[in-house]
N, C-alpha and C positions, 0 to 999 in steps of 0.2 A: 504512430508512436510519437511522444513528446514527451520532451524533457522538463523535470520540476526543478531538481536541485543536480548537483554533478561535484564529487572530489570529498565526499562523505566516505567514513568509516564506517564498515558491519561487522560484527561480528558472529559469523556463523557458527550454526550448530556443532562445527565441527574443528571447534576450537580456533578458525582463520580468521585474519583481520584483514578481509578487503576494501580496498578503495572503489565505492558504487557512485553510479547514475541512477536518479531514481526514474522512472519512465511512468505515462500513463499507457495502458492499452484501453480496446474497448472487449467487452465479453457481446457474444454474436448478440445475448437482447440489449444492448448499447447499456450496459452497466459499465462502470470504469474498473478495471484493473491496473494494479501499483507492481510494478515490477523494478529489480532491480537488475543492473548489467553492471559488466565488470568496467571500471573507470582508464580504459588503458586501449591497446590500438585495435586490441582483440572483439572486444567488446561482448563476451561470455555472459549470454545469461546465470542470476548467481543466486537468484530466489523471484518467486513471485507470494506477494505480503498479502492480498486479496484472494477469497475468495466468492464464487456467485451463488447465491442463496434465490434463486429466481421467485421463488413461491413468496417470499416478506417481502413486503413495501419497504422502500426507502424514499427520504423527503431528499430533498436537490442537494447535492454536494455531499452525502453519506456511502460510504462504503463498508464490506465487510472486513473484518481483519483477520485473515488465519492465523492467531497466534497459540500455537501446540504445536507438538512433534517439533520438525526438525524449524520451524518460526517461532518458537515460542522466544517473548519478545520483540514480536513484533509491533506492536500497539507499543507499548513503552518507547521504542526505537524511534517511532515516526512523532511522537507529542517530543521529544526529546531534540531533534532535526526540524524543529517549526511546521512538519508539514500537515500534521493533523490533530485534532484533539479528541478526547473522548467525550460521546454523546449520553454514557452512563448508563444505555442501552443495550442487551445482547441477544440474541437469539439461538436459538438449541439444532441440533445438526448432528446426528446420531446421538455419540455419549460426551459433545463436547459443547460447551458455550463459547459462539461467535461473537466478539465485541461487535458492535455499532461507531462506528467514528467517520468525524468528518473533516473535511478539509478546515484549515486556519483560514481568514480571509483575504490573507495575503496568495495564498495557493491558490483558492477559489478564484480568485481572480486573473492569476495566471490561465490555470484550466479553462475558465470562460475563453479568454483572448485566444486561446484554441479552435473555441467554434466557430470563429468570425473570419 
């Protein structure tokens, strides 16, 4: 688990405005997961912003965004808080389109200094 950004507002699907951590995980075939936790001493998982689409390629520093249901908005959220942008890319996942988006290179570069 590591940290991107920390002391950010969300607003969830269910009308709350929490103060989040944004975290990366990994997905067991090393893809990255964006997760958020709650910014306080609990630290309450409060959504996870990704999800793994195993079967598509992605190029380095691309993830998928679950943005529907109870995320929708998520992709908006994250180019909004510098952490990502859109790659203008999506790909299909039942009856829903997954964006494609990637880290800013200010994050990518965070992210890297993770693997070192």
């Amino acid at each position: 688990m590591n940290e991107l950004k920390s002391g950010l507002i969300y607003d969830t699907a269910y009308g709350n405005a929490i103060r989040v951590r944004v975290i990366t995980m990994v997905y067991p075939n090393d893809r990255t997961a964006i997760c958020l936790i709650s910014d306080d001493h609990v630290r309450e998982p409060v959504a996870t912003l990704t999800c793994n689409l195993p079967q598509y390629p992605l190029a380095p520093g691309e993830f998928f965004v679950k943005d529907y249901s109870e995320n929708e908005g998520a992709a908006d959220w994250l180019v909004r808080q510098g952490i990502a942008e859109a790659t203008g890319e999506s790909r299909s996942s039942g009856f829903v389109s997954i964006p494609v988006m990637r880290f800013t290179p200010a994050i990518q570069s965070l992210v890297d200094s993770f693997k070192h």
